[in-house]
C-alpha positions as CSV (number, residue, x, y, z in Angstrom):
1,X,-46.6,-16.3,22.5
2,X,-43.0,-15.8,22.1
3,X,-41.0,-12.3,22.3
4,X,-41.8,-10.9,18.3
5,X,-41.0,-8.0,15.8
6,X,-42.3,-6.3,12.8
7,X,-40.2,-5.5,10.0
8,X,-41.1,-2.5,8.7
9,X,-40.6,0.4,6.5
10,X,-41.2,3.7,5.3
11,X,-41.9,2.9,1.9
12,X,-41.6,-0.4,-0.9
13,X,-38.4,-1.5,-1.8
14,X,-35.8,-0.4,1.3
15,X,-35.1,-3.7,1.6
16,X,-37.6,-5.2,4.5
17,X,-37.8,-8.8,2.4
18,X,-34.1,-9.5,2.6
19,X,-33.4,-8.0,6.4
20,X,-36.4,-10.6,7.5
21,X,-34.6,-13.4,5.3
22,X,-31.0,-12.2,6.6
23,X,-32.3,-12.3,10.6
24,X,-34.2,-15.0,10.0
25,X,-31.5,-17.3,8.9
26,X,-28.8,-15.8,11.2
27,X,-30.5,-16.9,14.2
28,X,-31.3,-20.1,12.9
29,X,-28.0,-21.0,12.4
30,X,-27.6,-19.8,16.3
31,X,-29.9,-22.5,16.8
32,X,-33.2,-20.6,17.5
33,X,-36.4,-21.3,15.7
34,X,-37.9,-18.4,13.8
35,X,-41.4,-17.9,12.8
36,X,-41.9,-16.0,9.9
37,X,-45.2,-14.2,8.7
38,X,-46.4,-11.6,6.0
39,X,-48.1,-8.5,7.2
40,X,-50.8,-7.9,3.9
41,X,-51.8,-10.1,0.6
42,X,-48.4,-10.6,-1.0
43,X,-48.8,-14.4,-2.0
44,X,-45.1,-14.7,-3.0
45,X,-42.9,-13.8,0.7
46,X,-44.1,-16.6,2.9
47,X,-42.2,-18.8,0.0
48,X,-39.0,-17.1,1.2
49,X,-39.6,-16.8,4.7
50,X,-39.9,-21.1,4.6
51,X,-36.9,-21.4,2.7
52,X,-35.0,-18.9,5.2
53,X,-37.0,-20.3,8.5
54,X,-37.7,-24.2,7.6
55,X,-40.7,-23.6,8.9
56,X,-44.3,-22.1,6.9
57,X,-45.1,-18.7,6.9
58,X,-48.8,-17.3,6.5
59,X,-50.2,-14.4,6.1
60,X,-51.4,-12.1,7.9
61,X,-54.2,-9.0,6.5
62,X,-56.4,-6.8,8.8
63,X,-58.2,-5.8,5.6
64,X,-60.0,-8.9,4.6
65,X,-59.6,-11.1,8.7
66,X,-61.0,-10.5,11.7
67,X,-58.7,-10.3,15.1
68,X,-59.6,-14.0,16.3
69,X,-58.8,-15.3,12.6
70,X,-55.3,-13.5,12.7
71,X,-55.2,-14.7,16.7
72,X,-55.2,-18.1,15.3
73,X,-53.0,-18.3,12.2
74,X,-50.3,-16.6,14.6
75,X,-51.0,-19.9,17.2
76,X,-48.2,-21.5,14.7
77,X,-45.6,-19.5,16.3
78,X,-45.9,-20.8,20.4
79,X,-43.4,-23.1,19.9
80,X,-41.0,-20.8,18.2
81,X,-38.0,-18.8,20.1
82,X,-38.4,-15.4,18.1
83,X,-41.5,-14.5,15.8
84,X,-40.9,-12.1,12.7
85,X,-43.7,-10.5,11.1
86,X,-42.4,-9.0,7.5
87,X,-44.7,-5.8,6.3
88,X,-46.1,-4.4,3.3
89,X,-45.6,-1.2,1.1
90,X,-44.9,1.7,4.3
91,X,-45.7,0.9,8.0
92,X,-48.8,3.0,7.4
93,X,-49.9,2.2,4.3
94,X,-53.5,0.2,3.4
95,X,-56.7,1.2,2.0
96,X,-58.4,4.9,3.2
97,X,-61.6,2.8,4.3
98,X,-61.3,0.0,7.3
99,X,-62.3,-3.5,6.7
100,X,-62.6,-6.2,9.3
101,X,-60.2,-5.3,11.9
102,X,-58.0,-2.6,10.2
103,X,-57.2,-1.0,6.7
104,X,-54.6,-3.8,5.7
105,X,-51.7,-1.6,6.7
106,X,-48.5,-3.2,8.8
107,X,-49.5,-1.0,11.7
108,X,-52.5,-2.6,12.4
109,X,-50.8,-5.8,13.1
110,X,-47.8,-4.5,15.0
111,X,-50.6,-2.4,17.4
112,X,-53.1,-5.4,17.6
113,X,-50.3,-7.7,18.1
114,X,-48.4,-6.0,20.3
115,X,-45.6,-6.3,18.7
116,X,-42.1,-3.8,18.0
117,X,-41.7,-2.7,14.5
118,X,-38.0,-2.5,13.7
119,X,-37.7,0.3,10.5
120,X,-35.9,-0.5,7.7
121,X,-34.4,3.1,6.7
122,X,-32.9,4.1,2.8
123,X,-31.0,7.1,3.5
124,X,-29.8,7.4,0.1
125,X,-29.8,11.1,-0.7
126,X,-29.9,12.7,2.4
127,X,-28.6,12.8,5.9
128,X,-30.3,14.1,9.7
129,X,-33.6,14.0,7.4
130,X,-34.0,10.1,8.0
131,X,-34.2,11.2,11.4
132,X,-37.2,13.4,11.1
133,X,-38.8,10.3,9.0
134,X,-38.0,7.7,11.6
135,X,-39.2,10.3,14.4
136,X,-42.6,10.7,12.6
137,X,-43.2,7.4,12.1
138,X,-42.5,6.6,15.6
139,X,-44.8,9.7,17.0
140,X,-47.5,9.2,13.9
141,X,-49.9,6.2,15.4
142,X,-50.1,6.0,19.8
143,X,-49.9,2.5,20.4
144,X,-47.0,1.4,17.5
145,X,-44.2,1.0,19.1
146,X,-40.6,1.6,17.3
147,X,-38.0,-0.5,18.8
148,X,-35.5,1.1,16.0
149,X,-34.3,1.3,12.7
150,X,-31.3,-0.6,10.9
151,X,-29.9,2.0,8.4
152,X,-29.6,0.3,4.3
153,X,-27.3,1.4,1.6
154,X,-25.5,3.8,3.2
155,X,-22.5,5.5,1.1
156,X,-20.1,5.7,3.4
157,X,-18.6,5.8,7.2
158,X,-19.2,9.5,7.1
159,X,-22.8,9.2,6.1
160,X,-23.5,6.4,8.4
161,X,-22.1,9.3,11.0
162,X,-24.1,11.3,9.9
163,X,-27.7,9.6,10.5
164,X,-26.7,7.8,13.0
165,X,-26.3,11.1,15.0
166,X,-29.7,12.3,14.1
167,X,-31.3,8.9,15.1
168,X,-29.4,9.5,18.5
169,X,-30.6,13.2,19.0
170,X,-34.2,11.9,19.1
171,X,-34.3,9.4,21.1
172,X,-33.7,6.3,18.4
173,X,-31.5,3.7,18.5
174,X,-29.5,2.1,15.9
175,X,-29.4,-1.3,15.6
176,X,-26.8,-1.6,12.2
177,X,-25.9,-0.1,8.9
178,X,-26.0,-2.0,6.1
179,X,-23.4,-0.8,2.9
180,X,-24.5,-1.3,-0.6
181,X,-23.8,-4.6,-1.4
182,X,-25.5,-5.9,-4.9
183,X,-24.8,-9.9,-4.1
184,X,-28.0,-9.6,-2.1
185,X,-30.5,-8.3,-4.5
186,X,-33.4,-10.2,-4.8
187,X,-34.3,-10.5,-8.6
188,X,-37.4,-9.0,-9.8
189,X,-40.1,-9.2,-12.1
190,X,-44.2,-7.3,-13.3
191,X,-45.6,-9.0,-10.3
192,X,-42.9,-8.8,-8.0
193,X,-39.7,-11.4,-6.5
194,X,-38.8,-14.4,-8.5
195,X,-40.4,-16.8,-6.2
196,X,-38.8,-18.6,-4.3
197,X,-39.1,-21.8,-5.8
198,X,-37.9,-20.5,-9.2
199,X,-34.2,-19.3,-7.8
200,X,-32.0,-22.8,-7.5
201,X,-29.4,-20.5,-5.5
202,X,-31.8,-19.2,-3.3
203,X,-30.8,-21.1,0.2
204,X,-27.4,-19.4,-0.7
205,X,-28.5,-16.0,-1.4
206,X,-30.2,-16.5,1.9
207,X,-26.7,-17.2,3.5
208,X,-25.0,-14.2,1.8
209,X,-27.6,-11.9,3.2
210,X,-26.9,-13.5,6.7
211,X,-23.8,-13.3,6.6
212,X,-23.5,-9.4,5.9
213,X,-26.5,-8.6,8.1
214,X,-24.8,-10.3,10.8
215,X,-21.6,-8.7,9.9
216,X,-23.0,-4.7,10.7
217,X,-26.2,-5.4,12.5
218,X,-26.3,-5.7,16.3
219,X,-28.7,-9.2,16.8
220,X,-28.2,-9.4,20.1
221,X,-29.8,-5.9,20.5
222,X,-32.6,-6.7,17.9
223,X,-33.5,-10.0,19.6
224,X,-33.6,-8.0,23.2
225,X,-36.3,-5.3,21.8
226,X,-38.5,-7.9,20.9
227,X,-41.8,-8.1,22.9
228,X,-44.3,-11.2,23.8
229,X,-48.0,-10.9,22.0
230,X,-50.8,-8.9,23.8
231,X,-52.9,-11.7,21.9
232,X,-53.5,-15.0,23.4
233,X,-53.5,-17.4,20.5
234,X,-57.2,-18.3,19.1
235,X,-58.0,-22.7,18.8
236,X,-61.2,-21.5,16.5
237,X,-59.7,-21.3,12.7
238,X,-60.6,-19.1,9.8
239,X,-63.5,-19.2,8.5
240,X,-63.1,-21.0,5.0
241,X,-65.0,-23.3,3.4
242,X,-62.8,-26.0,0.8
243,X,-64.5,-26.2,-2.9
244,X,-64.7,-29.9,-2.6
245,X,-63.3,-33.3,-0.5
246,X,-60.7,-34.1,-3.2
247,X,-59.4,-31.4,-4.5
248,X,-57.1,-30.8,-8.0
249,X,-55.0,-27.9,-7.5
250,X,-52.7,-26.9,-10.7
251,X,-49.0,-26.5,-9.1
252,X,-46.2,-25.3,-10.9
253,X,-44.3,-22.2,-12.1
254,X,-47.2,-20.8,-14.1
255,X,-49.6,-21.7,-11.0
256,X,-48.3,-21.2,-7.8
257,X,-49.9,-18.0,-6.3
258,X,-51.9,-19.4,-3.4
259,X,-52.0,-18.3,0.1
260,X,-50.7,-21.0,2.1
261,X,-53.2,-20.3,5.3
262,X,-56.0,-20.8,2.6
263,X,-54.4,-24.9,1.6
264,X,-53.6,-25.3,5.0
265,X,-57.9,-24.0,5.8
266,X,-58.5,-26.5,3.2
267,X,-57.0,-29.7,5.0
268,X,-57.8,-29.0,8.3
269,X,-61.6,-29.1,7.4
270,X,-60.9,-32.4,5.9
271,X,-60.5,-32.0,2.3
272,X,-57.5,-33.8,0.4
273,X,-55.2,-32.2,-2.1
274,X,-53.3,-33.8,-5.0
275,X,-51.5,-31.4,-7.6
276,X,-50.7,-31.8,-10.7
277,X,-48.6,-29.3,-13.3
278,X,-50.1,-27.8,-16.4
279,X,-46.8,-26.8,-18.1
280,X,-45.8,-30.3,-17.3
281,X,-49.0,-31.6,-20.0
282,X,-50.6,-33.3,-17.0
283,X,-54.4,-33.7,-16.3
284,X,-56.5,-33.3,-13.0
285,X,-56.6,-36.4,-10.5
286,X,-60.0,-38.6,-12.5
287,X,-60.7,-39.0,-8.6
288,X,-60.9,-35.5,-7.5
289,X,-64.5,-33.9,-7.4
290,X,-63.6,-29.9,-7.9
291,X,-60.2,-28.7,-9.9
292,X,-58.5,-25.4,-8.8
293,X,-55.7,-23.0,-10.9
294,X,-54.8,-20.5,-8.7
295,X,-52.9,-17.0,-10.4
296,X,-49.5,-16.9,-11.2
297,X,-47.4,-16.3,-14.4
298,X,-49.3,-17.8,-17.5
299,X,-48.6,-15.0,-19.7
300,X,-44.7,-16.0,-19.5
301,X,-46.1,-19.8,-20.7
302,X,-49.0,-18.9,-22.4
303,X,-47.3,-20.4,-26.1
304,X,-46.4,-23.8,-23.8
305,X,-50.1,-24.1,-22.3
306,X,-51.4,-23.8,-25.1
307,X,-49.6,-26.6,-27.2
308,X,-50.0,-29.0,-24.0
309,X,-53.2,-30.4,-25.6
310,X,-53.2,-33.5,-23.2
311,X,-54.0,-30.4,-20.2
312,X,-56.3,-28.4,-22.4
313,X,-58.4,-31.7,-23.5
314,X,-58.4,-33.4,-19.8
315,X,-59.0,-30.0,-18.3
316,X,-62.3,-29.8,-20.2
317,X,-63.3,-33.3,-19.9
318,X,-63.4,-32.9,-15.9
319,X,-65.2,-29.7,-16.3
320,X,-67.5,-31.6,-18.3
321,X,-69.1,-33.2,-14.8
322,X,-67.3,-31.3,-12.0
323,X,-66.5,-27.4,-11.0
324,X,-63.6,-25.8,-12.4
325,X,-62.6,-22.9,-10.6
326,X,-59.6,-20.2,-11.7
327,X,-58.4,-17.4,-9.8
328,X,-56.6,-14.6,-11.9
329,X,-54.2,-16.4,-14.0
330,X,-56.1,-19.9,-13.6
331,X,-58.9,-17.4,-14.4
332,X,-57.0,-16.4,-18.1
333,X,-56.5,-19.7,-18.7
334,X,-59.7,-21.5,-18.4
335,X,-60.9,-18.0,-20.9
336,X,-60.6,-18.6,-24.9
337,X,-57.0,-16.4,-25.4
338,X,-54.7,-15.0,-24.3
339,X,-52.7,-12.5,-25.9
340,X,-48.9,-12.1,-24.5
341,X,-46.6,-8.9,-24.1
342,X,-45.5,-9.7,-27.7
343,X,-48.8,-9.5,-28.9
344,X,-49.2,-13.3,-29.9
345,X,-53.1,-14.6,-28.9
346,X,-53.1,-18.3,-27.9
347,X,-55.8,-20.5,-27.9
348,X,-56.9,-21.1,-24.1
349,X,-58.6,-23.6,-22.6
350,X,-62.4,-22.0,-23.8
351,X,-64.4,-23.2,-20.7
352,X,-65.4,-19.5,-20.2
353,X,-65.6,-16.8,-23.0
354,X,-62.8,-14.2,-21.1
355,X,-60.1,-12.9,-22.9
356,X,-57.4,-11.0,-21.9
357,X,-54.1,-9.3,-23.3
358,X,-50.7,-8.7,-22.2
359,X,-49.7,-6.3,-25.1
360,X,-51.4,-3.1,-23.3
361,X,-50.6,-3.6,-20.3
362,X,-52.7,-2.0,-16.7
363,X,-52.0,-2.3,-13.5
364,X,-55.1,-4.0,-11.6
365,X,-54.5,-4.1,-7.8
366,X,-56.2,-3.5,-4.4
367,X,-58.6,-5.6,-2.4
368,X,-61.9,-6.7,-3.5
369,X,-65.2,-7.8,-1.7
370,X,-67.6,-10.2,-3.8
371,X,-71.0,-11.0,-3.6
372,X,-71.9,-13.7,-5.2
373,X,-74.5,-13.8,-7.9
374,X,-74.3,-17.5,-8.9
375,X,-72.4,-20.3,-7.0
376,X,-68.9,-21.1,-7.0
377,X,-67.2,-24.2,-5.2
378,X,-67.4,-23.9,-1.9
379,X,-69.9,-20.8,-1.7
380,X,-73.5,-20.4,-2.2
381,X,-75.2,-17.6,-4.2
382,X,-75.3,-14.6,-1.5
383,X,-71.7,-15.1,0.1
384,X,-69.5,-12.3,0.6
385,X,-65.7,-13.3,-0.1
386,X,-63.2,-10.9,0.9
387,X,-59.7,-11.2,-1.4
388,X,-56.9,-9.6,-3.6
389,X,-56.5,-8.4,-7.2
390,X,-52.6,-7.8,-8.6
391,X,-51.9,-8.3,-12.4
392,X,-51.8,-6.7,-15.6
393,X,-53.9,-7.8,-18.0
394,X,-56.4,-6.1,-20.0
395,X,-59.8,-7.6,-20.6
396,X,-60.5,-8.1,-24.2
397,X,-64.0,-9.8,-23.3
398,X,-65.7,-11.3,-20.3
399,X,-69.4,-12.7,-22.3
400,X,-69.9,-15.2,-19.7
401,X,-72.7,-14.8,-16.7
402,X,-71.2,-12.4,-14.4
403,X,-70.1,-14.2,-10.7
404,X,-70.6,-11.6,-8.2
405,X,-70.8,-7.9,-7.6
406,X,-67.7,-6.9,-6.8
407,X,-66.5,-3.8,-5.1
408,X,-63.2,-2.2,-4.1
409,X,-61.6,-1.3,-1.0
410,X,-63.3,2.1,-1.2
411,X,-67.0,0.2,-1.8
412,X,-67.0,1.1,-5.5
413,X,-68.6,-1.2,-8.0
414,X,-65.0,-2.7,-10.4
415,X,-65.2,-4.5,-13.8
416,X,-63.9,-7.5,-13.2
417,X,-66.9,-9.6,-11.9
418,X,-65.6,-13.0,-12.7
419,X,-67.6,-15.5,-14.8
420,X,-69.6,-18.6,-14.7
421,X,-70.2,-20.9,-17.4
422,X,-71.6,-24.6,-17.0
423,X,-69.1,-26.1,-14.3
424,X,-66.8,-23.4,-15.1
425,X,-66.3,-20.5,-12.6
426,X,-63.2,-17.6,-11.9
427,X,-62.4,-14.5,-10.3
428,X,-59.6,-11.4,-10.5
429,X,-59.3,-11.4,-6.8
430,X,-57.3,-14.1,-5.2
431,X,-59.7,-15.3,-2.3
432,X,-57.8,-14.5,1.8
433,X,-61.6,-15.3,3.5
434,X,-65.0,-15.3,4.1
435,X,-67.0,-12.8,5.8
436,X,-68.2,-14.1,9.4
């Protein structure tokens, strides 16, 4: 494996996403090529790290895949000159009980790996205390290795001086300091970034953020502390079943949260995929044998999918004689309503009873392992899928035949079972893999 890095952090929002998208694109307009992955569930990164890299990006979860799974969705990188590996929430952070080969948190990839983490650091608000952060994150965990930090939204030459001392006094070095510069904020929404396929001026933005990370950040230094891979790249591929041969997957701005590793699973065990956009009043291919709507954003559409009667009416003829299946926002849609931050209820799809409601809204979110109590495509009745719930929508009713026992991260029993009704199945969780 080529030399790598993790991007990391000591908490959400210090700006990891855009230093990953900055390097990224900095050294591919050196002519390097950079392979970009996502340390954790986040569905909506690996769109940015493509757009930056040219090249996909999967991710990566200890949680919910075993070591020779992650082994092999890192294989993609062998050809690649320098491999970045973006993190989630704090280096530390995941789940307090382990799953497959870790608790989900970014420092179970950069240990098993092998990989330097390079810490994004906010110093906004104090001084020689980032210092004592950095140093305890580098002492917290033996076998993570902190190649250093690059300093963000400092307030001025004096503060820079200021930390960057500290760092110095205990051993840490610097690679840059990045000013406060607003042309590079990534805009934001409930769930997290605009994806990536929703910003037209996103290959610029990219740009910008390259050219003022290259501008204050050493690259030459960050690309020296980069390490090759303890792991030897795995042939054997995860261990996912596809719902069908030919499969319908809904694709567009209201569908669109789908890991990429799980598509890519999909094809290389032979299965074909043709999409087709809901918000665009289209149907499922009549030649497909299983249709999928993955999660995304149909509580911002929710007034359009429901006038698009061509979608609603072919939707249910194909679910009159082959398996529907809807993962969290797919899962809304194929319910009977749903009602919208405004409080407006439109008429869904109706192949399951749910109902949900944007006007109250909760925050659902954390991994979840399934059992399944009655098939779904691809999985028998007994299976145990490991995946991903993030939204906030409130369950108004859920009438139909429960799917599976479902737990949290933590092993307790959660509300949100999924449903099966005639050819009609869905989930909260956004499926990452099977259990071995």
């Amino acid at each position: 494996m080529p030399a790598g890095l993790v991007i990391s952090a000591p908490a959400s929002g210090v700006g990891k996403t855009t230093l990953t998208l900055a390097l990224a694109r900095a050294w591919r307009n050196r002519g390097l090529r950079v392979q970009c992955f996502k340390s954790g569930p986040d569905y909506i990164d690996p769109a940015f790290h493509a757009a930056a890299t040219g090249r996909a990006s999967v991710n990566v979860d200890s949680w919910a895949m075993d070591c020779a799974s992650i082994a092999h969705l890192i294989s993609r990188g062998t050809d690649a000159d320098i491999v970045l590996t973006e993190g989630s929430m704090g280096l530390f952070d995941g789940v307090a009980t382990r799953g497959i080969s870790g608790t989900g948190a970014t420092a179970d990839i950069a240990e098993m790996l092998g990989w330097p983490v390079v810490l994004v650091i906010d110093p906004s608000g104090q001084a020689q205390t980032a210092a004592a952060i950095a140093a305890g994150l580098r002492d917290y965990r033996p076998g993570v290795r902190l190649a250093g930090v690059v300093l963000n939204r400092v307030a001025s030459p004096r503060h820079e001086d200021l930390v960057r001392r500290a760092l110095n006094d205990v051993g840490i070095a610097v690679f840059g300091a990045l000013p406060r510069h607003a042309e590079i904020s990534l805009p934001k929404r409930h769930l997290g970034l605009v994806q990536a396929e929703e910003q037209a001026e996103i290959g610029k933005l990219i740009d910008e953020a390259a050219r003022f990370v290259s501008g204050h950040v050493d690259l030459d230094a960050v690309l020296r502390a980069a390490a090759a891979s303890s792991v030897q790249p795995a042939a054997n591929g995860l261990n996912v079943t596809p719902p069908g041969q030919r499969i319908a997957l809904a694709r567009d701005a209201a569908f669109s949260f789908v890991y990429p590793h799980m598509l890519e699973a999909w094809r290389a065990a032979g299965a074909e995929i043709s999409t087709f956009s809901p918000l665009a009043d289209e149907v499922p291919d009549a030649n497909a044998d299983v249709c999928w709507l993955p999660g995304g954003y149909p509580e911002l559409h929710a007034g359009k999918i429901a006038a698009n009667a061509r979608f609603r009416s072919g939707l249910r003829a194909f679910a009159e004689t082959r398996p529907v299946h809807g993962e969290c926002g797919g899962y809304m849609v194929l319910g009977t309503a749903l009602t919208d931050a405004d409080g407006i209820r439109h008429e869904m799809t109706g192949l399951l009873g749910l109902e949900t409601s944007f006007a109250k809204r909760r925050m659902h979110l954390g991994y979840r392992l399934a059992a399944l109590a009655a098939p779904m495509p691809g999985h028998q009745v007994g299976a145990r899928l490991r995946g991903h719930e993030f939204h906030y929508s409130t369950i108004i009713a859920q009438p139909d035949t429960p799917l599976a026992v479902v737990h949290d991260a933590t092993g307790a029993v959660i509300a949100e079972t999924g449903s099966r009704r005639d050819h009609a199945t869905g989930t909260f969780f956004h499926l990452i893999a099977e259990d071995r």
